[in-house]
Structures are given as structure tokens and as C-alpha cells.
FINU-573397 format. One line per 2 residues: number of its first residue (from 1); their letters; for each residue x negated, y negated, z of N, C-alpha, C. Coordinates in steps of 0.02 Angstrom, whole numbers, plus 50000, padded with zeros to 5 digits. Atoms other than C-alpha are relative to their C-alpha. Layout:
! FINU-573397
NUM	A	X,Y,Z,X,Y,Z,X,Y,Z | ...
***
This chain:
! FINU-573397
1	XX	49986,50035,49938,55183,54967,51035,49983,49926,49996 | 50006,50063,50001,55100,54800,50990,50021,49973,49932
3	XX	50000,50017,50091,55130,54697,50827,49937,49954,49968 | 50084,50003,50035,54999,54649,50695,50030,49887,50006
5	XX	49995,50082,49992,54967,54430,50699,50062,49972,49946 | 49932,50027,50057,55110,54330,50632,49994,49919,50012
7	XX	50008,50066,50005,55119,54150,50581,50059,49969,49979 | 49943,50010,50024,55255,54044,50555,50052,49933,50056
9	XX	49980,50050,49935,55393,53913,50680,50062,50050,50025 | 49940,49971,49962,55507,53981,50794,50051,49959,49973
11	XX	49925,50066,50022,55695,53928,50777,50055,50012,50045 | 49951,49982,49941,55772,53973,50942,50041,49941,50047
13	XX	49968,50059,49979,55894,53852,51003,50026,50013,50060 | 49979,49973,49962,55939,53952,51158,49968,50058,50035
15	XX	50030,49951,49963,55886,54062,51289,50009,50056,49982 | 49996,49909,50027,55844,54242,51243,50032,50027,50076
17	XX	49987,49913,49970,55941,54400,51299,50014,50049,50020 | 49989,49944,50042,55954,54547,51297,50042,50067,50049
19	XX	49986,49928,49972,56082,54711,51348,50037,49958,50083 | 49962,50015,49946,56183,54562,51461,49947,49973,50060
21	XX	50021,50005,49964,56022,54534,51553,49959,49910,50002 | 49985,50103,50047,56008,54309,51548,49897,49999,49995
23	XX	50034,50011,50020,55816,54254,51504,49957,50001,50083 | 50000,50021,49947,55783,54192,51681,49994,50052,50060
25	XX	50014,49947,49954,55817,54358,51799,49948,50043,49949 | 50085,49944,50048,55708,54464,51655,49941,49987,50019
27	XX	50061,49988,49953,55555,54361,51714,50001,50004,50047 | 49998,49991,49931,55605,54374,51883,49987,50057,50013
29	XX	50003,49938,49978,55625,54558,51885,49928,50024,49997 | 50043,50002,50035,55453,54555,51788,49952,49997,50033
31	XX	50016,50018,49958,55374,54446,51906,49988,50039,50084 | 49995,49960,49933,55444,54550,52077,49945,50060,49970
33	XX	50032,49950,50000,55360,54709,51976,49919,49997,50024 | 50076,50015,49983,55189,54622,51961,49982,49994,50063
35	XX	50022,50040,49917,55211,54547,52139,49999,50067,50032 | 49993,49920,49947,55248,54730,52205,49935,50059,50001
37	XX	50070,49969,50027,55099,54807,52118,49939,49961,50042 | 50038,50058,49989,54993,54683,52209,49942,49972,49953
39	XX	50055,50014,50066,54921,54617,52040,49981,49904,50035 | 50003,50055,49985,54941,54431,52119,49956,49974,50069
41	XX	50067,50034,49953,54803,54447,52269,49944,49981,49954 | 50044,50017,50024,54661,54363,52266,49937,50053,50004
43	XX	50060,49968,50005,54486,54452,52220,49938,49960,50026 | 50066,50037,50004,54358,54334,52280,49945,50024,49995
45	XX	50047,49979,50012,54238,54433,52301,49971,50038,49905 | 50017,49992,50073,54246,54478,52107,49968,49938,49979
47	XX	50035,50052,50006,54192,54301,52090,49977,49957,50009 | 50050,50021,49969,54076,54272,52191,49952,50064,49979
49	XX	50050,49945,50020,53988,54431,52128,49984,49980,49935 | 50002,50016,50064,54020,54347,51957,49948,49927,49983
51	XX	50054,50080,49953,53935,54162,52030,49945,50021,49984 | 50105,49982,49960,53766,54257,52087,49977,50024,49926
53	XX	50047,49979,50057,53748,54344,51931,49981,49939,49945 | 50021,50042,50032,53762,54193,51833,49954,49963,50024
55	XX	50057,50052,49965,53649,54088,51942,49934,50040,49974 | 50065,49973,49996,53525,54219,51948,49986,49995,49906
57	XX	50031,50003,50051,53522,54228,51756,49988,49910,49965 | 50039,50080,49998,53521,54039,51750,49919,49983,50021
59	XX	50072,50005,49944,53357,54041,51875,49960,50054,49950 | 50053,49973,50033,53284,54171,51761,49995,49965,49908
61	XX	49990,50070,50059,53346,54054,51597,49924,49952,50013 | 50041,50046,49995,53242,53924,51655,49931,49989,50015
63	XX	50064,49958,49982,53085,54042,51730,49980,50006,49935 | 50001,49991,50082,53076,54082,51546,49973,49951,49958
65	XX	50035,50041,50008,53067,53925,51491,49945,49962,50010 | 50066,50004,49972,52933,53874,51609,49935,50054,49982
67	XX	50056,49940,50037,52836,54014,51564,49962,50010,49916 | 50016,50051,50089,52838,53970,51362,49969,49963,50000
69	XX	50029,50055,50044,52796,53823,51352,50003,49978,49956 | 50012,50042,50049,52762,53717,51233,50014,50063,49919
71	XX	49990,49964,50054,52848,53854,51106,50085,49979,49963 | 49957,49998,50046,52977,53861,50967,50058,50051,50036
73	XX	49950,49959,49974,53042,54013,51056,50055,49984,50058 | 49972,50044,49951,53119,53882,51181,50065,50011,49966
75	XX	49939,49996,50044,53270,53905,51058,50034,50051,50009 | 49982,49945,49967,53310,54054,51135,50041,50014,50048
77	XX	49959,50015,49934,53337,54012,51295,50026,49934,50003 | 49928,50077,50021,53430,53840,51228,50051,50069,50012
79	XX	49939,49950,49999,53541,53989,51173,50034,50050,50044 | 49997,49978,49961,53541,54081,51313,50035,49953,50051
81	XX	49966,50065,49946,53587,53929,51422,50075,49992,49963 | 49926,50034,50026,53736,53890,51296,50044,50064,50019
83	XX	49945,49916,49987,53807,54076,51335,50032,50006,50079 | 49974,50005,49932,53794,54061,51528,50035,49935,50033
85	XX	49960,50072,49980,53864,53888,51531,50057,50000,49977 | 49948,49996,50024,54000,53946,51435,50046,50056,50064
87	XX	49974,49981,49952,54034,54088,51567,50011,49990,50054 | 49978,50034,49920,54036,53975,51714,50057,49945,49974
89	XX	49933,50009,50013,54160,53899,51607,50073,50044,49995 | 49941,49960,50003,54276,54032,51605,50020,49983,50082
91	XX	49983,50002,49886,54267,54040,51813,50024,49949,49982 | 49962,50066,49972,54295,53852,51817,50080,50002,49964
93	XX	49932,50004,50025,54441,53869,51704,50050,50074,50027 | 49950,49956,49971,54519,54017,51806,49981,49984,50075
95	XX	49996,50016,49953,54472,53940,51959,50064,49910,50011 | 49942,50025,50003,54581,53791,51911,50082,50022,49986
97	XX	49929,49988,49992,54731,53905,51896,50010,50020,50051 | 50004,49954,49930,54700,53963,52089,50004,50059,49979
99	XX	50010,49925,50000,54653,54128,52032,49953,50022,50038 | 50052,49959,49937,54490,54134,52170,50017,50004,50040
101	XX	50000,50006,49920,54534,54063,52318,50072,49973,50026 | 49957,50012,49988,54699,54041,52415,50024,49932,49992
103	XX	49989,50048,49998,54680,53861,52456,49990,49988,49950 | 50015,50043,50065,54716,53743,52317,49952,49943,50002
105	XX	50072,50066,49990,54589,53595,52386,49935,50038,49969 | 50087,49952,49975,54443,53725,52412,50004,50017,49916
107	XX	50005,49978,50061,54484,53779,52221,49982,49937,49969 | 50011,50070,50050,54496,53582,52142,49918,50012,50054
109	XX	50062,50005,49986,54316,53571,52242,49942,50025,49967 | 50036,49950,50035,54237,53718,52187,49980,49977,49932
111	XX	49984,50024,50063,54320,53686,52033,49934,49930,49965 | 50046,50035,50008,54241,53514,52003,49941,49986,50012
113	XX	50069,49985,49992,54075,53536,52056,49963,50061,49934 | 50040,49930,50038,54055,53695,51939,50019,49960,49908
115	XX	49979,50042,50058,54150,53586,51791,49951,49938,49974 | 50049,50076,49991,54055,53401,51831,49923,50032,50006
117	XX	50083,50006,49990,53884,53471,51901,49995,50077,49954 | 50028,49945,50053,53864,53630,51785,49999,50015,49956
119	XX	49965,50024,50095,53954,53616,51635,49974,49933,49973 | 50006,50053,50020,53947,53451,51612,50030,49961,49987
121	XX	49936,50012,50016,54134,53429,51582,50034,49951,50047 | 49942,50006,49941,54276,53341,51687,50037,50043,50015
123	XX	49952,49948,49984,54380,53445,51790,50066,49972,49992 | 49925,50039,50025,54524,53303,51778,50022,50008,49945
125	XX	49986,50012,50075,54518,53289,51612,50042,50065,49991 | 49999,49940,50025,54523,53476,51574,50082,50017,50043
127	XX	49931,49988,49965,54657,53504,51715,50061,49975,49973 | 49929,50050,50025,54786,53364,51631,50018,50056,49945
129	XX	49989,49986,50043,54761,53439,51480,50018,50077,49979 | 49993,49912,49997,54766,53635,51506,50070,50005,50016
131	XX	49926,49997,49953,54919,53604,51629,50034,49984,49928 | 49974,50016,50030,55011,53513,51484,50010,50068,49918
133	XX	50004,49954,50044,54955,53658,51356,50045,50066,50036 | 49973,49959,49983,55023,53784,51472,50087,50013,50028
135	XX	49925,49995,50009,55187,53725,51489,50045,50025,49942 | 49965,49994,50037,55232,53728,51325,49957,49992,49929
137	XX	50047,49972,50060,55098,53821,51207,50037,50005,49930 | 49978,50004,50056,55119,53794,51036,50060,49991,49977
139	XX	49944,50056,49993,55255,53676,51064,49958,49936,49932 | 50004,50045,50037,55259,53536,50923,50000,49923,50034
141	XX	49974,50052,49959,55255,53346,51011,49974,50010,50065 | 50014,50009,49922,55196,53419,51173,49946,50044,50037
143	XX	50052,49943,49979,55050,53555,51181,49936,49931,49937 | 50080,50060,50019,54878,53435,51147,49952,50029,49967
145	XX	50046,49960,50045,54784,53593,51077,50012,50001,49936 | 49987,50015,50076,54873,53567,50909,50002,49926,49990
147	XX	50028,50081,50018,54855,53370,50907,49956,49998,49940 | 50030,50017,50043,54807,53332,50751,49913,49960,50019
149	XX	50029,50011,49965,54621,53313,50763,49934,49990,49942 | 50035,49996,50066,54460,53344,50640,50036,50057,49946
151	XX	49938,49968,50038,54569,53508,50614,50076,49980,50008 | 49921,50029,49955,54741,53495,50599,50054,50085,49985
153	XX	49959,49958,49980,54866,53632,50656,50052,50023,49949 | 49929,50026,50006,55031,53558,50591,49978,49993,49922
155	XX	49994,50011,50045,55075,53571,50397,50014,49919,49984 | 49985,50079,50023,55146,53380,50419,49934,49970,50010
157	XX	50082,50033,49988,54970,53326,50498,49951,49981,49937 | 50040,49992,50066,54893,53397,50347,50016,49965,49941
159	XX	49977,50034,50056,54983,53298,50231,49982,49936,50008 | 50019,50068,49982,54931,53141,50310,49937,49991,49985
161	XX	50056,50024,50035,54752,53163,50270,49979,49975,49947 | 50015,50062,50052,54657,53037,50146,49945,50036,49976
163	XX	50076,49970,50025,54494,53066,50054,49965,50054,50026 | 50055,49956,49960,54350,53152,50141,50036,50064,50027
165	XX	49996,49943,49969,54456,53250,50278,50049,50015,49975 | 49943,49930,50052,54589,53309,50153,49949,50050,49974
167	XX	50072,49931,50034,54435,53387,50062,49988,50029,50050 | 50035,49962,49936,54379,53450,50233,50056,50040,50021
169	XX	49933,49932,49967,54581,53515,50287,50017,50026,49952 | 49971,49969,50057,54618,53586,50132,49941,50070,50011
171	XX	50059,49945,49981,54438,53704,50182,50007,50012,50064 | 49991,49990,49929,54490,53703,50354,49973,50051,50033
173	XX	50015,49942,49982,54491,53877,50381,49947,50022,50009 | 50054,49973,49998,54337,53920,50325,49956,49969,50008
175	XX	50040,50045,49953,54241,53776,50421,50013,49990,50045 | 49973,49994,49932,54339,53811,50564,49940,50027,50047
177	XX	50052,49966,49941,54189,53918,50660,49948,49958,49972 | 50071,50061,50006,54032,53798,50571,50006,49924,50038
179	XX	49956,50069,49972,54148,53642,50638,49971,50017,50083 | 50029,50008,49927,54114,53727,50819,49941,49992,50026
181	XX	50044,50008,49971,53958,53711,50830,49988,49925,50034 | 49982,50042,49984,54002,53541,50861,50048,49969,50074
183	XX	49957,50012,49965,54119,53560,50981,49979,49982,50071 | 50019,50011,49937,54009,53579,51144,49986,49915,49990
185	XX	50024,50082,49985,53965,53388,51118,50094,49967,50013 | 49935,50056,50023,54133,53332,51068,50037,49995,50075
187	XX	49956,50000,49938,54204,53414,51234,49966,49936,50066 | 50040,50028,49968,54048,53336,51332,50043,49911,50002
189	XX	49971,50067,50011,54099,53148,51262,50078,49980,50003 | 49914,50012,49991,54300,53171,51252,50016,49979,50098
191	XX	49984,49993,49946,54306,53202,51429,49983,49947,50022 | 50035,50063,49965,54177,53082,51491,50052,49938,49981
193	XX	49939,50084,50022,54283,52934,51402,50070,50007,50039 | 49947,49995,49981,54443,52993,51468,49987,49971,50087
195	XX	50008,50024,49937,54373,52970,51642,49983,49913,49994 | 50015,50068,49997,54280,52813,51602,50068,49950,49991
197	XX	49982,50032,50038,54425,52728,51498,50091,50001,50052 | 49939,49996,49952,54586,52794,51632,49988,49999,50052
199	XX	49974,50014,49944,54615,52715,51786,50031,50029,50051 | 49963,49975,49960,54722,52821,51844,49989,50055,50028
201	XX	50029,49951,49976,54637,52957,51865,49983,50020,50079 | 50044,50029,49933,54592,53003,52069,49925,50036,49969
203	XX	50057,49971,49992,54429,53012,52111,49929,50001,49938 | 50045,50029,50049,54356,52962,51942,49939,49981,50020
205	XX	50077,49986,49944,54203,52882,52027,49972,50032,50013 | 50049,49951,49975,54139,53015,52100,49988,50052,49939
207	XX	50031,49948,50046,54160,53138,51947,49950,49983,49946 | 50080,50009,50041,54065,53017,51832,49947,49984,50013
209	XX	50080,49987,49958,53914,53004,51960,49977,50081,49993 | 50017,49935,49985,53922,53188,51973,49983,50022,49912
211	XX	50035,49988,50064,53903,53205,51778,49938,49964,49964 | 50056,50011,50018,53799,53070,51745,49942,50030,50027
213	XX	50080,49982,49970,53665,53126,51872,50005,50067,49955 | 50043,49928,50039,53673,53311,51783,49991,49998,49942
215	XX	50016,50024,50055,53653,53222,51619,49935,49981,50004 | 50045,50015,49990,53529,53135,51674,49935,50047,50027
217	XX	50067,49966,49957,53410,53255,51771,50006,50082,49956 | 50022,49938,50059,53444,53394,51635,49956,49982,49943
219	XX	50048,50007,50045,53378,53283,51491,49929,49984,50031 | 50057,50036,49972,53228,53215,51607,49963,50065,50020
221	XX	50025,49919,49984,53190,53406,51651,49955,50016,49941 | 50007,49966,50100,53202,53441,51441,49922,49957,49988
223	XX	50045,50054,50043,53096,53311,51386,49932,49976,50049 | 50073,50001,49973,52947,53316,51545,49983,50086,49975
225	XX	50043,49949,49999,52907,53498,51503,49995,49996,49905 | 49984,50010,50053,52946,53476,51300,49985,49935,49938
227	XX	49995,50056,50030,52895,53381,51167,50062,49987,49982 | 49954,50029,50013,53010,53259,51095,50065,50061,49965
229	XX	49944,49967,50047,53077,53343,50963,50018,50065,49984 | 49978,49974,49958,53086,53492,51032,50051,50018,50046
231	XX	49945,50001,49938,53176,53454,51174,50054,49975,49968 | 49889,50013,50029,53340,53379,51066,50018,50049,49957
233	XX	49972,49944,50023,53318,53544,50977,50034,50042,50053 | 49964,49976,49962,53340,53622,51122,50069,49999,50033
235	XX	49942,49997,49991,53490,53541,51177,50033,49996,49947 | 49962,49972,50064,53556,53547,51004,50021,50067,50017
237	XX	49948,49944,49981,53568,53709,51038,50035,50021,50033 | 50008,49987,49945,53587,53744,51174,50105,49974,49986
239	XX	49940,50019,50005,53759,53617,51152,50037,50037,49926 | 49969,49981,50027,53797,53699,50996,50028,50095,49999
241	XX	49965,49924,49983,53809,53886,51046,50047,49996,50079 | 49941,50007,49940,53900,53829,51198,50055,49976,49968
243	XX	49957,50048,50047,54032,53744,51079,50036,50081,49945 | 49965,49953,50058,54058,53895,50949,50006,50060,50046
245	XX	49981,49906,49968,54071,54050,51091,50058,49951,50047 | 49934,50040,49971,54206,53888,51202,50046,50014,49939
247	XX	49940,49989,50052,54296,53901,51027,50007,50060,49981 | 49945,49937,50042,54298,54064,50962,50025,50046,50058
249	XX	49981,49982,49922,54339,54113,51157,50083,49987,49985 | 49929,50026,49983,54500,54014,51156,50061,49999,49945
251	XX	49980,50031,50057,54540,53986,50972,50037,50075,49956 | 49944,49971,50023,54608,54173,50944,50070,50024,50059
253	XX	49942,50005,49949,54737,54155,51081,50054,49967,49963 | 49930,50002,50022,54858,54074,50995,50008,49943,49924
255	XX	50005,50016,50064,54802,54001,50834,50023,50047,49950 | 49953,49963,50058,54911,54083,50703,50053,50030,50018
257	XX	49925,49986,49952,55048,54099,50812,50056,49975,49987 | 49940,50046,50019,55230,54050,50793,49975,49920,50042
259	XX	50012,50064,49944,55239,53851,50840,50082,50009,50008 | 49933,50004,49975,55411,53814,50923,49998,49916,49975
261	XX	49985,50059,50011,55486,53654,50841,50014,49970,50064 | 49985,50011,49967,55507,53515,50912,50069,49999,50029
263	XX	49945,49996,49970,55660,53495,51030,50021,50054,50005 | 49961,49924,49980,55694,53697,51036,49989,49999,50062
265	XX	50005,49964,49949,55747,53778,51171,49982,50062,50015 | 50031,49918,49988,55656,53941,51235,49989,50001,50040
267	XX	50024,49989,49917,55652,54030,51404,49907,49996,49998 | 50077,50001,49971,55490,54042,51484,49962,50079,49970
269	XX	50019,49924,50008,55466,54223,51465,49997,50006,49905 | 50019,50019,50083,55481,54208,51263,49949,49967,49981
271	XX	50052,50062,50045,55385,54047,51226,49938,50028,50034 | 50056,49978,49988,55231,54118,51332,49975,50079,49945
273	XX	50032,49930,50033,55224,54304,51252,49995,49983,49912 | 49966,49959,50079,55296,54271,51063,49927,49925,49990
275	XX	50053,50038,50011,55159,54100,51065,49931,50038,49996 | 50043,49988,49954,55026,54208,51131,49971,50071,49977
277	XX	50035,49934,50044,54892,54354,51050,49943,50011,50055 | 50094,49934,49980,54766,54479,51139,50000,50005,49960
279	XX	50037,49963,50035,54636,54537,51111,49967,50046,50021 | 50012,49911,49985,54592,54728,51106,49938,50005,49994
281	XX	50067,49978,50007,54420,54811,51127,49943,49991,50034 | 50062,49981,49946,54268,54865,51224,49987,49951,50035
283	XX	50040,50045,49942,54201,54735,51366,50023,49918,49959 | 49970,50037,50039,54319,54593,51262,50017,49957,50083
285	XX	49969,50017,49945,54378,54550,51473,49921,49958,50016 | 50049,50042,49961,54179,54496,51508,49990,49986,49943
287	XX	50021,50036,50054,54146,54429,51323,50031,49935,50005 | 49947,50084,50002,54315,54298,51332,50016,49979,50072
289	XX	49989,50010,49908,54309,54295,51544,50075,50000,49992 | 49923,50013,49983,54476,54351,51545,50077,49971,49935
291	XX	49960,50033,50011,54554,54263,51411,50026,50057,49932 | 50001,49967,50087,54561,54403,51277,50086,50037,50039
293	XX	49927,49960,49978,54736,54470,51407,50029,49919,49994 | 49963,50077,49987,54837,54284,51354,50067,50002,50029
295	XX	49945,50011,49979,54982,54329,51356,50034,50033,50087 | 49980,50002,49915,54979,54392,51553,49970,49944,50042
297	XX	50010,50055,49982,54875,54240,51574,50048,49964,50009 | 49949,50066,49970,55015,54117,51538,50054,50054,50021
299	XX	49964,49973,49949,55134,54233,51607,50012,49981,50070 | 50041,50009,49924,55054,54237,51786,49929,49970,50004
301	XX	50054,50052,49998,54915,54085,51778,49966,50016,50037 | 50045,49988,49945,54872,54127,51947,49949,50063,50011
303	XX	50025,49920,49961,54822,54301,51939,49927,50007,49951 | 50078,49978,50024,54646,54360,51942,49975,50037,49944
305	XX	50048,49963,50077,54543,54425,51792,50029,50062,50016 | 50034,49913,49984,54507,54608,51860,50097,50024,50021
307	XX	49942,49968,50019,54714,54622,51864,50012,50006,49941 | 49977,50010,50076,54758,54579,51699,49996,50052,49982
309	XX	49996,49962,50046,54733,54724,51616,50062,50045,50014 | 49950,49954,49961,54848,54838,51743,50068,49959,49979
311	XX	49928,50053,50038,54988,54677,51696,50024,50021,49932 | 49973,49995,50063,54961,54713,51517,50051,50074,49972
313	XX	49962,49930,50019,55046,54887,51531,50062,50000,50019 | 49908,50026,49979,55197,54825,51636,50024,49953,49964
315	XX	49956,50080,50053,55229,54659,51508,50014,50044,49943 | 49992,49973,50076,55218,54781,51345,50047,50053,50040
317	XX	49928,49949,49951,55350,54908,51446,50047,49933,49989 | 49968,50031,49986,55429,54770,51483,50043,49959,49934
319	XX	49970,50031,50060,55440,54672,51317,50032,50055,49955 | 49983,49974,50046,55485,54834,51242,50068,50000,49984
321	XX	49930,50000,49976,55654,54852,51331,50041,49938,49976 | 49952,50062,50007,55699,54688,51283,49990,49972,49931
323	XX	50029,50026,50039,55640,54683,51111,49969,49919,49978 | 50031,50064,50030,55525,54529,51114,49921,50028,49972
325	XX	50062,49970,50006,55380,54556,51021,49933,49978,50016 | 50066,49981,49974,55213,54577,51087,49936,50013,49965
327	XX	50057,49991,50045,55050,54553,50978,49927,50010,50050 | 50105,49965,49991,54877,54643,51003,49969,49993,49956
329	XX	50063,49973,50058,54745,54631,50873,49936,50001,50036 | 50070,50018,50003,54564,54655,50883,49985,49926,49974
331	XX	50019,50059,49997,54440,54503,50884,49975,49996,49926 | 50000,50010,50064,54403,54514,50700,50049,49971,49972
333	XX	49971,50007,50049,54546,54536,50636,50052,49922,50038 | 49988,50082,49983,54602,54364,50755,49980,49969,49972
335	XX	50043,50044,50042,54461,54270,50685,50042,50003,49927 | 49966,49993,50072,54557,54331,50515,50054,49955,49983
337	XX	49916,50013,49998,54732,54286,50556,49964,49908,49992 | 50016,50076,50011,54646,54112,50625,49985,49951,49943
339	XX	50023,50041,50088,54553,54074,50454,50067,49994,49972 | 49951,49992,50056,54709,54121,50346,50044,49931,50023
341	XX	49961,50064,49972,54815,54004,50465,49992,49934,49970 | 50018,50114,49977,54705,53843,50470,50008,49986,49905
343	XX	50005,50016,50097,54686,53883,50250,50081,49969,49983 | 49954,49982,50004,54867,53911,50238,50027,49916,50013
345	XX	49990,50060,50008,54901,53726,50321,49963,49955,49978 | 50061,50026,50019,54762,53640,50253,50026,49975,49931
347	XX	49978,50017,50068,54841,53656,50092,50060,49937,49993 | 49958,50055,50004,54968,53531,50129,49965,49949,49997
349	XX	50063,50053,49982,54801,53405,50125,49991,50006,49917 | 50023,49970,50090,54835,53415,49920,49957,49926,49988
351	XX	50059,50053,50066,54714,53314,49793,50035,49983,49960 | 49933,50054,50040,54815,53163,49708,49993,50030,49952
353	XX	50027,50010,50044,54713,53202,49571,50015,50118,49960 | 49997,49951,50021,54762,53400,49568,50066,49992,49964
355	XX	49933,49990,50047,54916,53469,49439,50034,50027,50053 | 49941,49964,49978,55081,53498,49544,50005,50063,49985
357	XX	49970,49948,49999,55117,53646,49457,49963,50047,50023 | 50074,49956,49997,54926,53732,49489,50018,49986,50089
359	XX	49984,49996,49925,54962,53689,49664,50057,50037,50029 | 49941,49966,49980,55136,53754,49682,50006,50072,49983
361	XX	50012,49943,49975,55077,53924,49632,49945,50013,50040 | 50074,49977,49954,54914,53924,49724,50038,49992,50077
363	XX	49966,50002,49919,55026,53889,49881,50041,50091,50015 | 49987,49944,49992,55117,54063,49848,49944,50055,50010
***
């Protein structure tokens, strides 16, 4: 019923489909089923039951710490903090698709307050850039998650690297998860600049008061109960296990996935499912908040966590009839597909100094 990870570019120049039925009424019909099922109310109360528990284990996070002291074991609950700051990232990032609350204001509010004052993130930022990914996922030219970057996605990317990070994309793969530990900072500083540095942004102002102060009165917290050096262990960690569970959260969704060249054409209903990998297995819905069902994510953006799963049985029905195919793996064997991927382009990052021909079979 599902298929195993596949890598590779689409080459569809035209709308799928199938048995006379055009690309366009298929998700419609698709759509009416979900809407009829009522998979598309809201749950609030799922998350607001999801809120309290995180608070409360925040408030006992930090009881913890107070209670230590002046210990090593403070590294603990760094790590502990990087886990629940990651799951109030999931909310904020499914509260920016209006999946809590009806109104869309009351959601951007929420939203940025739980993004700016808890995370630490921008909600602008993140919003531009999600929206733009979700139009047109693993699109070439126009999805920002493959942007050539420290990794790079794109076999042409990879060819562009020089010294150092050719040596580094040519290993890609398998510094792909040590690389995240990095990442909680990188997101921290990307964002912040984007606000600082664009104008155009609304409301800018207020979101970088609202981050600096929780910058500010988190390290001033760290560093009165903590010695020095200590306390930048702590947020070391603290930022680096929030950084590698944000990436390996998001990063088997659709890393080793077809990319769609640029300028193809593909309905909606294709480029979301055939871009787009679950992931199967035990309590995988509260490990990735949701994100381990992707492909009913971009499907239906809006719809709440605690449906998704009931979706994933009407989309795989659904894709069957119409043969598009539909990938499931487990979270291993993602992480797998992902490595092989990032190796796989990496190699286009060749060494002047290697033999053509030793390269041109090591590529087979």
C-alpha cells in the first residue's frame, strides 16, 4: 500500500490524470471527503491540553534547576529545555497554519508570542518562509528549504563548492545530523537579521523587543544562578539539542524526495503527495508534533494534529485509485534515505585533485 523512499527529479510537464478524471476535481472530491468526515474542525482544546502540559514541564524544568545548583547535572535540564522548546515549536508552527483557533488574528498572536517570547524565533520570518515552502515543496528556484546553504540539496549547488565546503558536501550526508547541532543558533540569528535588516516586514518593532527582552532575561536568569562557564554550557546545550530534534523533526519529510524541475508543471494534489514522506511507528504523532503524517499536512495545512491520522487512510485509498504513489517509511530508515541523498549529491562537490575515472565509478 505505501512505497519504500525514492530519490530523483520529477519530469511532469502537465497535469496528472487519471480514468478521465482532470487533476483539479480529484482533489476536490478528496477534499469534500475529508470536509464530510469532519477531519477539518478545530480541536482546541487538544491544544490547550498540549500548552499546560508543556508549561507545567517547563515550571518543573526550571524547579530542577533551582534545586541543583551549582551542578554539572544542569546539562540535563539544558537538554530537557531544548526538547520542550522544540515542542512548543511544533504548536507554534501548526498554529501558524490555523490549525487551533478559528480566527486568523487570535492565531498570528498566539502564534507570535509563543514563536518571539518562547522560542526565541520570529514568527514573520518563519511564516514568509514556510508559506513559500508550502506552495511548492521541493520545487527547484522556489522552495527556500533546498537553497543552497552549509548543505546543499541540488547536484548543481554542489558543484559550485570550493575548498573547505566541497570537503564538507562531498561528506554531507554523514555530517548532516552533527551539522544540527548547530542549527538551533543558526535559526535563533537567521531570523533575528531578517527582521532587523527588512523593512518591510509589519510589526517588526515589536517582535524584536519581544525577542530581545527573552534573550535578554533568559541569559541574565543563566548566568545569576550559574557560574560562567557553566551557564554557556548550558545554553550550548540546551541550543544544540533544540537544533538536532528541529532537524531531524522536519528533515525526513521530504529530503530524498523527487525535486520537481524548474519551470514544470504539476497539479497540486501530485506535487504535495509524490514530494512528501511519512513517517510510520509508535507515538511518532507526539515525537514529530504532527509532522511525521506530511503528506496530509501539505494536503490540508489547516487541519489539526489529532485528525491526521484518520486523513492518512482516505489519501492512501485515494492515491491508490489514481495510481500516484504514496511513500511511508519508518524514522530510521528516513534518516537512511536522508544520509544516502545528501552523500549521493555531495559528490558533485568533486576534488580537482581526484582521477576522473576513480570518480566516475565511485559515482555508480
Amino acid at each position: 500500500m505505501t512505497q519504500p523512499s525514492i530519490a530523483g527529479t520529477i519530469r511532469l510537464t502537465r497535469p496528472r490524470s487519471t480514468d478521465g478524471v482532470s487533476a483539479t476535481s480529484s482533489y476536490s472530491a478528496l477534499m469534500k471527503t475529508v470536509r464530510d468526515a469532519g477531519l477539518l474542525k478545530r480541536t482546541v482544546g487538544f491544544y490547550v491540553g498540549v500548552l499546560i502540559v508543556l508549561t507545567v514541564a517547563l515550571a518543573a524544568a526550571i524547579a530542577g534547576s533551582i534545586l541543583l545548583g551549582d551542578s554539572w547535572f544542569q546539562l540535563l535540564i539544558a537538554g530537557a529545555i531544548g526538547v520542550i522548546m522544540t515542542q512548543f515549536a511544533f504548536v507554534t508552527h501548526e498554529i501558524s497554519h490555523r490549525q487551533v483557533f478559528a480566527s486568523g488574528p487570535v492565531n498570528d498572536r498566539v502564534g507570535l508570542w509563543l514563536a518571539a517570547g518562547m522560542v526565541g524565533i520570529s514568527y514573520s520570518w518563519w511564516m514568509t518562509k514556510h508559506t513559500k515552502h508550502h506552495a511548492n515543496p521541493n520545487t527547484i528556484g522556489k522552495d527556500p528549504d533546498i537553497e543552497i546553504d552549509t548543505i546543499s540539496f541540488i547536484e548543481e549547488d554542489a558543484a559550485t563548492r570550493t575548498g573547505f565546503m566541497a570537503a564538507l558536501t562531498r561528506r554531507q550526508g554523514y555530517l548532516f545530523f552533527p551539522l544540527l547541532l548547530l542549527e538551533g543558533l543558526n535559526l535563533h540569528i537567521v531570523s533575528l537579521r531578517e527582521l532587523i535588516t527588512n523593512p518591510k516586514i509589519t510589526g517588526r518593532i515589536g517582535e524584536i523587543t519581544i525577542i530581545a527582552v527573552r534573550l535578554v532575561a533568559y541569559a541574565a536568569v543563566i548566568f545569576w544562578f550559574l557560574p560562567l562557564g557553566m551557564g554557556f554550557a548550558f545554553i550550548g546545550v540546551q541550543l544544540a539539542v533544540f537544533g538536532l530534534y528541529m532537524g531531524a523533526s522536519f528533515a525526513p519529510n521530504h529530503k530524498g524526495m523527487p525535486l520537481i524541475a524548474e519551470g514544470v508543471k504539476i497539479d497540486f494534489l501530485s506535487r504535495q503527495v509524490l514530494t512528501s514522506r511519512n513517517v510510520s511507528g509508535f507515538g511518532m504523532s507526539t515525537f514529530m508534533g504532527g509532522l511525521n503524517y506530511q503528506i496530509e499536512h501539505h494536503l490540508f495545512p489547516s487541519m489539526p494534529r489529532p485528525h491526521l491520522a484518520a486523513a492518512r487512510e482516505i489519501v492512501i485509498e485515494h492515491c491508490a485509485t489514481r495510481n500516484i504513489p504514496y511513500t511511508e517509511t519508518t524514522l530510521l530508515r528516513s534518516y537512511g534515505a536522508v544520509i544516502q541523498y545528501l552523500n549521493r549529491v555531495g559528490l558533485s562537490a568533486r576534488d580537482p585533485f581526484d582521477c576522473p575515472m576513480v570518480n566516475r565509478y565511485r559515482r555508480q
